[in-house]
PDB file of N, CA, C, O and CB in Angstrom:
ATOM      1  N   UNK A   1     -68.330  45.623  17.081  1.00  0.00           N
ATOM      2  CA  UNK A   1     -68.548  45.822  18.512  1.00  0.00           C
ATOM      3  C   UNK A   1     -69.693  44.943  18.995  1.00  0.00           C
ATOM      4  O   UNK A   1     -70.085  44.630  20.120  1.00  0.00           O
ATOM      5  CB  UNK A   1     -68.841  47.303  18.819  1.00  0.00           C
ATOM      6  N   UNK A   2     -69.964  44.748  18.164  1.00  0.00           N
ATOM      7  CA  UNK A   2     -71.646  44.154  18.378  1.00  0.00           C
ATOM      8  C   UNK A   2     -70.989  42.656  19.239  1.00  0.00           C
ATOM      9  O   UNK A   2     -71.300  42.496  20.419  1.00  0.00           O
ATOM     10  CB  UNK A   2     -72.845  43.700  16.338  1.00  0.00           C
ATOM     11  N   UNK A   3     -69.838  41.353  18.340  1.00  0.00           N
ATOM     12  CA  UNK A   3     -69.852  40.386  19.527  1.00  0.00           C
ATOM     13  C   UNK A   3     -68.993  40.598  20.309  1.00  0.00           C
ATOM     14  O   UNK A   3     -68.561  39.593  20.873  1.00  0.00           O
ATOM     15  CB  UNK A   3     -69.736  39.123  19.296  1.00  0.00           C
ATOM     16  N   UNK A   4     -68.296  42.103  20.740  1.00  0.00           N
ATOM     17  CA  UNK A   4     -67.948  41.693  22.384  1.00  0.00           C
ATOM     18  C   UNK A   4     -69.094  41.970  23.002  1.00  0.00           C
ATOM     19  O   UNK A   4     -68.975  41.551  24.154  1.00  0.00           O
ATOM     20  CB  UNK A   4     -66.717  42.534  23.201  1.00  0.00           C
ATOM     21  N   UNK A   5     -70.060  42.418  22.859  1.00  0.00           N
ATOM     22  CA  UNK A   5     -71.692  42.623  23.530  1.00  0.00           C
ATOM     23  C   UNK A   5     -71.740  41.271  23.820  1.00  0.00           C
ATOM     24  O   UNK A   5     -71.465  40.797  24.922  1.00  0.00           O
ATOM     25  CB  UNK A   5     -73.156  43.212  22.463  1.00  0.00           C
ATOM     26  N   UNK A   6     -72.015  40.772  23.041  1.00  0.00           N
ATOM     27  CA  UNK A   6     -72.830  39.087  23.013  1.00  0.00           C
ATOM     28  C   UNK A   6     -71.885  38.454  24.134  1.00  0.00           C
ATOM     29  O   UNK A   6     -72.293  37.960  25.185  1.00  0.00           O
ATOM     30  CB  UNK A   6     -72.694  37.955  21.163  1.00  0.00           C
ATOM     31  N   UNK A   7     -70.298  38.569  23.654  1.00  0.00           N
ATOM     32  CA  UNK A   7     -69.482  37.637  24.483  1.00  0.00           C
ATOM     33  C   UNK A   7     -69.580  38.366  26.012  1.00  0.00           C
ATOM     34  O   UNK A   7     -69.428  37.691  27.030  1.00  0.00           O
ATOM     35  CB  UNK A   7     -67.782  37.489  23.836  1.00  0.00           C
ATOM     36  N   UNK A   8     -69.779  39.424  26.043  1.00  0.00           N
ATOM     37  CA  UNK A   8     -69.676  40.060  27.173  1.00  0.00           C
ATOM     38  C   UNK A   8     -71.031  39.808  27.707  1.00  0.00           C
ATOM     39  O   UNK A   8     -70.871  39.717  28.925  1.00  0.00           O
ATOM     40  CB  UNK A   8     -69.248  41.482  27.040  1.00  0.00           C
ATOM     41  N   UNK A   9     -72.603  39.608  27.356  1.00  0.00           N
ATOM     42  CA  UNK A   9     -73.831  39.431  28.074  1.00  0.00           C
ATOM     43  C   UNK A   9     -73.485  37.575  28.391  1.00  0.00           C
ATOM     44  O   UNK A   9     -73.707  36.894  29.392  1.00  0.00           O
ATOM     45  CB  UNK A   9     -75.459  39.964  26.947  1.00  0.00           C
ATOM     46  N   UNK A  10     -72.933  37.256  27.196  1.00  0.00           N
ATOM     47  CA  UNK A  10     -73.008  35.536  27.874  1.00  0.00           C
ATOM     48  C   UNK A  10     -71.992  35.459  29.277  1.00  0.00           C
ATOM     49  O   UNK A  10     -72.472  34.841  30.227  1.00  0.00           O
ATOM     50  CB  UNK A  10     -72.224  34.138  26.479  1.00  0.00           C
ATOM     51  N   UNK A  11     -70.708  36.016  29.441  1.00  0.00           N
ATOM     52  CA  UNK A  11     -70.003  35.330  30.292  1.00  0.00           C
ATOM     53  C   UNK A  11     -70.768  35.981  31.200  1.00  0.00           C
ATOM     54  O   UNK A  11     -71.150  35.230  32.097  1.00  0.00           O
ATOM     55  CB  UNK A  11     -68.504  35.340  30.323  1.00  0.00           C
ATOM     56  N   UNK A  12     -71.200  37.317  31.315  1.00  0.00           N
ATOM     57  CA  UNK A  12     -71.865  38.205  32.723  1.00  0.00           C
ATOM     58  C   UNK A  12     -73.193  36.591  32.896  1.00  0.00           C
ATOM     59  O   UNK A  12     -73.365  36.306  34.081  1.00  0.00           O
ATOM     60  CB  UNK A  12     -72.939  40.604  32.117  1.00  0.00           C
ATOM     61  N   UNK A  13     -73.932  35.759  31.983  1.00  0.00           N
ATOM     62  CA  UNK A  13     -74.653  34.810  32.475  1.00  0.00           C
ATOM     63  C   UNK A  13     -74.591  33.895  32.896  1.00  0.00           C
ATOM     64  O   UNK A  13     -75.533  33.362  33.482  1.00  0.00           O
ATOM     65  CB  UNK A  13     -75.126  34.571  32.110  1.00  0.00           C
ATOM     66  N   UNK A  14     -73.237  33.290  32.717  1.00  0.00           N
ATOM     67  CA  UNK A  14     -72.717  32.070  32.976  1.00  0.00           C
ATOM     68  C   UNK A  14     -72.881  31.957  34.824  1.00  0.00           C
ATOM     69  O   UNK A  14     -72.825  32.896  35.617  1.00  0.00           O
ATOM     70  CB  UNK A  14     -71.036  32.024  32.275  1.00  0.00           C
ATOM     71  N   UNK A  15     -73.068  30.674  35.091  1.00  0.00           N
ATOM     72  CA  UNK A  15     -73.324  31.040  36.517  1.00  0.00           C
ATOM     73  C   UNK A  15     -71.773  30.013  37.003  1.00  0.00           C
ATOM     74  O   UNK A  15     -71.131  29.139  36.420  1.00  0.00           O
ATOM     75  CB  UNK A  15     -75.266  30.443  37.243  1.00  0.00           C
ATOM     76  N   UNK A  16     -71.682  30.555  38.086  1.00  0.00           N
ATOM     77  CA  UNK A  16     -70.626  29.969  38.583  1.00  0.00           C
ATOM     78  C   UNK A  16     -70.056  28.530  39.278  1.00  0.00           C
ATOM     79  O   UNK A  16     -70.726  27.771  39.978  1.00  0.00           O
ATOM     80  CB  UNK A  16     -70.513  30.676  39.179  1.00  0.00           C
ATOM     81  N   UNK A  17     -69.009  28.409  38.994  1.00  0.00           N
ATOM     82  CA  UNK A  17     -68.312  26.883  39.040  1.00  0.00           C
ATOM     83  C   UNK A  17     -68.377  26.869  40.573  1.00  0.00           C
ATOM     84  O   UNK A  17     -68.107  27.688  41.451  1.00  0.00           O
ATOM     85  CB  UNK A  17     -66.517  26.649  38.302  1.00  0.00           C
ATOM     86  N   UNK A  18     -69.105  24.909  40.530  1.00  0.00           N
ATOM     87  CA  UNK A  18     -69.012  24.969  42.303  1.00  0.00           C
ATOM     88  C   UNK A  18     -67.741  24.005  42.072  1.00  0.00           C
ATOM     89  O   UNK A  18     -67.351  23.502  41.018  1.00  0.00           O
ATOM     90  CB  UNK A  18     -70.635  24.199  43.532  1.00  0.00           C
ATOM     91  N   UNK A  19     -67.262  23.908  43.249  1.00  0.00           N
ATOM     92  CA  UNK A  19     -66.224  22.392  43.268  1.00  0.00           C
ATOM     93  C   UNK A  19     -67.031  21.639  44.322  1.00  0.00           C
ATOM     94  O   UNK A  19     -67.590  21.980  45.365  1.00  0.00           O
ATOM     95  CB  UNK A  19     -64.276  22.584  43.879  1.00  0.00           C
ATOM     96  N   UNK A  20     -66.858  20.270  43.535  1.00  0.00           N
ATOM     97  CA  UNK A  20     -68.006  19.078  44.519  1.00  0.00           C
ATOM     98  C   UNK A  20     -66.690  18.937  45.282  1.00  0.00           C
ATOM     99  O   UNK A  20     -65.472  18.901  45.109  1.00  0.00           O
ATOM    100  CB  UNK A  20     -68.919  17.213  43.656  1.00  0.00           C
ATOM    101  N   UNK A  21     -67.837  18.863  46.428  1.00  0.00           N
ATOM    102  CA  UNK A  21     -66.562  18.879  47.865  1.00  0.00           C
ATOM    103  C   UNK A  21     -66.561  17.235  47.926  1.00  0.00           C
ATOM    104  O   UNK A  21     -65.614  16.968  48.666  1.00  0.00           O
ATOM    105  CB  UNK A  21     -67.215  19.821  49.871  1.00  0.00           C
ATOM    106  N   UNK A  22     -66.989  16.379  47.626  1.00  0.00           N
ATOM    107  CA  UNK A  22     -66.143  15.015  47.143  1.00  0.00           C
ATOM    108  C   UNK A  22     -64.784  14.675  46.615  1.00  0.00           C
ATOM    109  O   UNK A  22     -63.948  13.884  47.053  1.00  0.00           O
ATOM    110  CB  UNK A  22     -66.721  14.546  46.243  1.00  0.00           C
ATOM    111  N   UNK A  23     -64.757  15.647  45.322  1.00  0.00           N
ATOM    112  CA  UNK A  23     -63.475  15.707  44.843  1.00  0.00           C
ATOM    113  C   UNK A  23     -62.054  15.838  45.406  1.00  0.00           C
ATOM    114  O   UNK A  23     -61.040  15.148  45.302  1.00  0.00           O
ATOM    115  CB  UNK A  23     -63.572  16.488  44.219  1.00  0.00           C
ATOM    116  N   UNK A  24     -62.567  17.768  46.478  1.00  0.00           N
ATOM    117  CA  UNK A  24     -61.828  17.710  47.418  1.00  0.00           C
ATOM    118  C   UNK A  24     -61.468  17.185  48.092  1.00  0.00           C
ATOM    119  O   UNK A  24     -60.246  17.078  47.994  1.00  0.00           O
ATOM    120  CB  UNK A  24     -61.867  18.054  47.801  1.00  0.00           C
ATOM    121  N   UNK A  25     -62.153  16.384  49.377  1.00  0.00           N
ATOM    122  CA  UNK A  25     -61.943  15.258  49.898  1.00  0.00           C
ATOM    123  C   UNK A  25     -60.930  14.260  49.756  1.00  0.00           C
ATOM    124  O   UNK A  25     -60.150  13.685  50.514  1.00  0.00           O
ATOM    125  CB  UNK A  25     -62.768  14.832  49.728  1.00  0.00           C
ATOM    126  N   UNK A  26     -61.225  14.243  48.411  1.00  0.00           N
ATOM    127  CA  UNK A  26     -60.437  12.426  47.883  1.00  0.00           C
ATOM    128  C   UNK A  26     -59.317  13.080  47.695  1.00  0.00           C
ATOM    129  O   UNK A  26     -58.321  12.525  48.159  1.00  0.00           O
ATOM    130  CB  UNK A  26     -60.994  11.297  46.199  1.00  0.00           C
ATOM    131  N   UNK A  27     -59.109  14.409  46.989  1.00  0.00           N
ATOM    132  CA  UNK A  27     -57.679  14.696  46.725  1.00  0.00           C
ATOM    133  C   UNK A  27     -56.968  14.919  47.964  1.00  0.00           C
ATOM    134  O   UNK A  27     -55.900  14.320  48.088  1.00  0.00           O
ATOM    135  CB  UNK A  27     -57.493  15.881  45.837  1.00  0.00           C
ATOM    136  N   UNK A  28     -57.504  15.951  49.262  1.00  0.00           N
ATOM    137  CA  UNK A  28     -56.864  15.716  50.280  1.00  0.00           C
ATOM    138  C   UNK A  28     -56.122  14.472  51.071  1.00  0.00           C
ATOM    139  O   UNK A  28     -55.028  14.346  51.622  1.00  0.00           O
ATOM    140  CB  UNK A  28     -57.531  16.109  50.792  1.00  0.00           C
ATOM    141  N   UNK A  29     -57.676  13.306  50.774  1.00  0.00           N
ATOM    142  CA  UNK A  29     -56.862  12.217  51.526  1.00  0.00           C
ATOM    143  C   UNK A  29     -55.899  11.410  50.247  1.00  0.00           C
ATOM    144  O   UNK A  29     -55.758  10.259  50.660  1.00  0.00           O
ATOM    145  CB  UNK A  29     -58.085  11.006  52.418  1.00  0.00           C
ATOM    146  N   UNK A  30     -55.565  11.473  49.604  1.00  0.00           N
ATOM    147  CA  UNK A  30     -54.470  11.093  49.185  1.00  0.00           C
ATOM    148  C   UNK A  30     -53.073  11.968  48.877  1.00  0.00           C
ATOM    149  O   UNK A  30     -52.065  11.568  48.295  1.00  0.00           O
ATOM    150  CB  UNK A  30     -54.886  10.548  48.246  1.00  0.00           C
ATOM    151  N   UNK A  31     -53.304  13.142  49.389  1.00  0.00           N
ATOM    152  CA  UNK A  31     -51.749  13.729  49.465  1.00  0.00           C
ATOM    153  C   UNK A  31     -51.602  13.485  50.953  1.00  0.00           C
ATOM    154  O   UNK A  31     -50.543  13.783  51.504  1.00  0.00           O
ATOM    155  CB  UNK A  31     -51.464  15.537  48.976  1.00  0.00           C
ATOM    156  N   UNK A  32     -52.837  12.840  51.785  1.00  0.00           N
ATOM    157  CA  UNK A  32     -52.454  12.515  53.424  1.00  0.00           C
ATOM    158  C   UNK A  32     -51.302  11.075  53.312  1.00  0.00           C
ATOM    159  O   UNK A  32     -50.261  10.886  53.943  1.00  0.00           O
ATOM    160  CB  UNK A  32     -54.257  11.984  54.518  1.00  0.00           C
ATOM    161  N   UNK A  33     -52.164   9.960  51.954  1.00  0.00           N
ATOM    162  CA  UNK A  33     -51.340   9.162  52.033  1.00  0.00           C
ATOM    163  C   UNK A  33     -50.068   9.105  51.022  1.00  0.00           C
ATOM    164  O   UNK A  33     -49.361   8.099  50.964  1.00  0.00           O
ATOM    165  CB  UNK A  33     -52.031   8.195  52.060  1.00  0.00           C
ATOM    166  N   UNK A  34     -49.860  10.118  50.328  1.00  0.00           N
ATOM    167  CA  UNK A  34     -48.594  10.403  49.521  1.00  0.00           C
ATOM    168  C   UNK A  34     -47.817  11.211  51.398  1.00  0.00           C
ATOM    169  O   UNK A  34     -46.872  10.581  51.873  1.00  0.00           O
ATOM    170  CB  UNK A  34     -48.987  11.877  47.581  1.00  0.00           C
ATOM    171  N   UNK A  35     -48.045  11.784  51.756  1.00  0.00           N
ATOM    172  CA  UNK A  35     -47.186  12.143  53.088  1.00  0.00           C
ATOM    173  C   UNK A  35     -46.544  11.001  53.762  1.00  0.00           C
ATOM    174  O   UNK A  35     -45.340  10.748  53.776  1.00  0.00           O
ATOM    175  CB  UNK A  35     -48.073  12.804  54.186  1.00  0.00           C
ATOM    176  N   UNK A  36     -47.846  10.105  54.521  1.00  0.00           N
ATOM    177  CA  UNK A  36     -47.655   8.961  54.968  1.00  0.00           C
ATOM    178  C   UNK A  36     -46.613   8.546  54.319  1.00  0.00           C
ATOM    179  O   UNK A  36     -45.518   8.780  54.832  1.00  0.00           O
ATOM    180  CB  UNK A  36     -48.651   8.191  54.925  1.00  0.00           C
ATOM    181  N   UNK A  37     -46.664   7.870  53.108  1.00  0.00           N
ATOM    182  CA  UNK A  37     -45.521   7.170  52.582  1.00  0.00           C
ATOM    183  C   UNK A  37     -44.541   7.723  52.120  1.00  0.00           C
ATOM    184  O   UNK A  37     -43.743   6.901  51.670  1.00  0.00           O
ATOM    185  CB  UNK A  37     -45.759   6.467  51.765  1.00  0.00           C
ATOM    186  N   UNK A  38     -44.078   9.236  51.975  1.00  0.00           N
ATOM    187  CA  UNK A  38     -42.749  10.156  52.213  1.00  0.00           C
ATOM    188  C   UNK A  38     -42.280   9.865  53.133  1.00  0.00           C
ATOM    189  O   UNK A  38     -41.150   9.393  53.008  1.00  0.00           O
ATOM    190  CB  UNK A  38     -42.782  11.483  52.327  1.00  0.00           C
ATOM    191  N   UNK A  39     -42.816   9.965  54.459  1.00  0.00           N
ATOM    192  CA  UNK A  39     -42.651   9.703  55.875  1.00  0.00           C
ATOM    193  C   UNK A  39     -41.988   8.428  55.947  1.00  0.00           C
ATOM    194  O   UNK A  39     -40.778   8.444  56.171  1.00  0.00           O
ATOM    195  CB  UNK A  39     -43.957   9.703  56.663  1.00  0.00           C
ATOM    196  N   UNK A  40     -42.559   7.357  55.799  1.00  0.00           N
ATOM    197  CA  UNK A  40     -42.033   6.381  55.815  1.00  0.00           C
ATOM    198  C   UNK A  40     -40.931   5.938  55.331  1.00  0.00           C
ATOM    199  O   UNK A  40     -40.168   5.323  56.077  1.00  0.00           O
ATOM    200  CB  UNK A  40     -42.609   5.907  55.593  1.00  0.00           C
ATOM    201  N   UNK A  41     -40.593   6.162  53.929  1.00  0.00           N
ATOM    202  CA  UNK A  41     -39.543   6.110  52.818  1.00  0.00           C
ATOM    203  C   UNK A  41     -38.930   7.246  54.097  1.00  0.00           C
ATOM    204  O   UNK A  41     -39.250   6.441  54.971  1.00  0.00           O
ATOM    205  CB  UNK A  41     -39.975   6.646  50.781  1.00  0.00           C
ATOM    206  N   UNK A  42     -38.628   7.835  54.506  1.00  0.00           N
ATOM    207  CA  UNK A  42     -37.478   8.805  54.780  1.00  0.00           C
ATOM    208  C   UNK A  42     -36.707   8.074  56.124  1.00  0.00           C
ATOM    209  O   UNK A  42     -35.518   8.169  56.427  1.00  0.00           O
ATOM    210  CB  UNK A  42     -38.118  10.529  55.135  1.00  0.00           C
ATOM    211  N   UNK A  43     -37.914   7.223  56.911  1.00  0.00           N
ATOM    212  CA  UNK A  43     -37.426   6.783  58.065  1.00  0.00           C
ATOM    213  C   UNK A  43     -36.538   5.540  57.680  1.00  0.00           C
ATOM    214  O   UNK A  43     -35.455   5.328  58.226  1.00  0.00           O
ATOM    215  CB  UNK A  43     -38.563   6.497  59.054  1.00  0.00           C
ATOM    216  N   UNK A  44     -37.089   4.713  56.674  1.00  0.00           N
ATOM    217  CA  UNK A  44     -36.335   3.303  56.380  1.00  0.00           C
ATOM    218  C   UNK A  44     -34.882   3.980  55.855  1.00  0.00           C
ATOM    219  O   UNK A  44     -33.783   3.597  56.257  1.00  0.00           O
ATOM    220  CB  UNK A  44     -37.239   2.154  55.006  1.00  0.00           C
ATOM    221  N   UNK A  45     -35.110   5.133  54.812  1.00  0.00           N
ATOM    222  CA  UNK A  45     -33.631   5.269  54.588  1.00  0.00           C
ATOM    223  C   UNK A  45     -32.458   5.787  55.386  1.00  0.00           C
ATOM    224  O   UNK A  45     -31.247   5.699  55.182  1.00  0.00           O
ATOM    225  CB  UNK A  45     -33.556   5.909  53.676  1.00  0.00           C
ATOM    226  N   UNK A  46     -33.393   6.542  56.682  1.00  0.00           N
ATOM    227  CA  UNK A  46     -32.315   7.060  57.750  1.00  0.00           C
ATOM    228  C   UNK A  46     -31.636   5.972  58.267  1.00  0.00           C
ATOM    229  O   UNK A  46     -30.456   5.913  58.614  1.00  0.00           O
ATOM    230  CB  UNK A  46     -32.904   7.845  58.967  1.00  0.00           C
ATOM    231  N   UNK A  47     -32.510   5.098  58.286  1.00  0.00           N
ATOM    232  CA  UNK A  47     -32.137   3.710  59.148  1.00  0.00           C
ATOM    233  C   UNK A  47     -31.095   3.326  58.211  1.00  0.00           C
ATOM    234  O   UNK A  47     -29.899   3.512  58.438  1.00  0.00           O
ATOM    235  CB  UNK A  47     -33.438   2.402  59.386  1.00  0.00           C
ATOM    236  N   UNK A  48     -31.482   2.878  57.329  1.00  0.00           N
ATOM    237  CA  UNK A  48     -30.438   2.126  56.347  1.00  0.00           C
ATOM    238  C   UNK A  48     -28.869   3.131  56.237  1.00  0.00           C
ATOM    239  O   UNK A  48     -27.834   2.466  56.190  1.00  0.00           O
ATOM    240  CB  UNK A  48     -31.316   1.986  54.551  1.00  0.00           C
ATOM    241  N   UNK A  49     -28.759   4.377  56.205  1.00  0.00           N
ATOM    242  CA  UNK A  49     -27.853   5.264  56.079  1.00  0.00           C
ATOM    243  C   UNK A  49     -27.378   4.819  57.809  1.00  0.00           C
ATOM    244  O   UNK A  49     -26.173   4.654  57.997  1.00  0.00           O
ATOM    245  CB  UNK A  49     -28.457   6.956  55.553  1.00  0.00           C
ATOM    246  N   UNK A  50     -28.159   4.673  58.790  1.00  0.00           N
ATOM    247  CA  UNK A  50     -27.783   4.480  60.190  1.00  0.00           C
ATOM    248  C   UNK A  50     -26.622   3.481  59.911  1.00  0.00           C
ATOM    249  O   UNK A  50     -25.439   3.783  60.066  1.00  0.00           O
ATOM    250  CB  UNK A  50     -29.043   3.903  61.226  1.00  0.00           C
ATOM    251  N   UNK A  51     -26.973   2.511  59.572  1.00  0.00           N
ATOM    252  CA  UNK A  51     -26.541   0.932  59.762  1.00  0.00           C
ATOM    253  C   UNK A  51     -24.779   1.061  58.887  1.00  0.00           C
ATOM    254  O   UNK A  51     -23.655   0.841  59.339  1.00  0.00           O
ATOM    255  CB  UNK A  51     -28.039  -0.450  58.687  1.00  0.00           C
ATOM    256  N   UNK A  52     -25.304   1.565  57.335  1.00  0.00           N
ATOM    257  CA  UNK A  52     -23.956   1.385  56.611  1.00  0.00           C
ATOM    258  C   UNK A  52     -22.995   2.196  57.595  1.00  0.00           C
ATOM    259  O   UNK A  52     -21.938   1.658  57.922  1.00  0.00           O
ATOM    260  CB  UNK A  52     -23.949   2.021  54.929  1.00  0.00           C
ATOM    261  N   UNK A  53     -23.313   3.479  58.088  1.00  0.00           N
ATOM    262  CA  UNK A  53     -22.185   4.454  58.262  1.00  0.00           C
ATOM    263  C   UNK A  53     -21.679   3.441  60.116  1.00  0.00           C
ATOM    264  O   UNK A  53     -20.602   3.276  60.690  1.00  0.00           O
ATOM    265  CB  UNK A  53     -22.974   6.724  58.311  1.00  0.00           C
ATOM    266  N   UNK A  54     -22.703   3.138  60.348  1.00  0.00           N
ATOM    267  CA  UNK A  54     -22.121   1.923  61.805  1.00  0.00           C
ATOM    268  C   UNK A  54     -21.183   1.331  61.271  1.00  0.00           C
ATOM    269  O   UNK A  54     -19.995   1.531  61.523  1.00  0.00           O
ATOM    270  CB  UNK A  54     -23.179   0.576  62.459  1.00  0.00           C
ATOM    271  N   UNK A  55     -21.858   0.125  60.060  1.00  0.00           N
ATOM    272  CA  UNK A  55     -20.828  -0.723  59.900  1.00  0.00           C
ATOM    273  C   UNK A  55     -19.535  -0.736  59.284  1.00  0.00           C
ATOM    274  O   UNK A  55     -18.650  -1.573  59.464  1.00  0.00           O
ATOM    275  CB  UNK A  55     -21.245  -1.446  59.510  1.00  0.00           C
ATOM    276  N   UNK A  56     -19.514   0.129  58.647  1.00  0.00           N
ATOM    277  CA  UNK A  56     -18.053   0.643  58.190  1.00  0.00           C
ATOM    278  C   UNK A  56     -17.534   1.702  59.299  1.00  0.00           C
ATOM    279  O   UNK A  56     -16.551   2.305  58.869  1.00  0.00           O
ATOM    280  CB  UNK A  56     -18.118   1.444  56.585  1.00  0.00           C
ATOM    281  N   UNK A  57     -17.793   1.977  60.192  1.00  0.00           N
ATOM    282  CA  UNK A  57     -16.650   3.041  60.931  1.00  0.00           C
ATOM    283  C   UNK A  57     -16.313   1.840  62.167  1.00  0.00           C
ATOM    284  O   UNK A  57     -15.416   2.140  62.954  1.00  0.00           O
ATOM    285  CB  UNK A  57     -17.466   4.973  61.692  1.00  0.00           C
ATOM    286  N   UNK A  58     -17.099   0.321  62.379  1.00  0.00           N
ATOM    287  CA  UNK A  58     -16.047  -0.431  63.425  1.00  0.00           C
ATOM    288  C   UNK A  58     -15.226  -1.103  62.375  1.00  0.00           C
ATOM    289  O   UNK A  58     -14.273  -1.813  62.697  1.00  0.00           O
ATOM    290  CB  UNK A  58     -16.762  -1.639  64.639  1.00  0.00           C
TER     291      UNK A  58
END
């Protein structure tokens, strides 16, 4: 019983995890530009799906 004491006084000491709001940041702005370029990729292929289904139905 004695080291769940120990394990139990160390984690009660451990002090707590910050997250550097840098990190955050950077990860936000790059799922802004993983969007961006979903976005984009979706418009070129509408277009391209535009054009074939034009040119084969004259």
């Amino acid at each position: 019983m004695k080291n769940f004491e120990d394990i139990k006084s160390q984690w009660e000491n451990l002090a707590d995890i910050q997250i550097p709001k840098e990190g955050t940041e950077e990860i936000i702005k790059k799922a802004n530009q993983l969007k961006k370029g979903q976005k984009i990729t979706s418009i070129v292929l509408g277009v391209t799906v535009g054009v074939l289904v034009f040119s084969f139905s004259t």
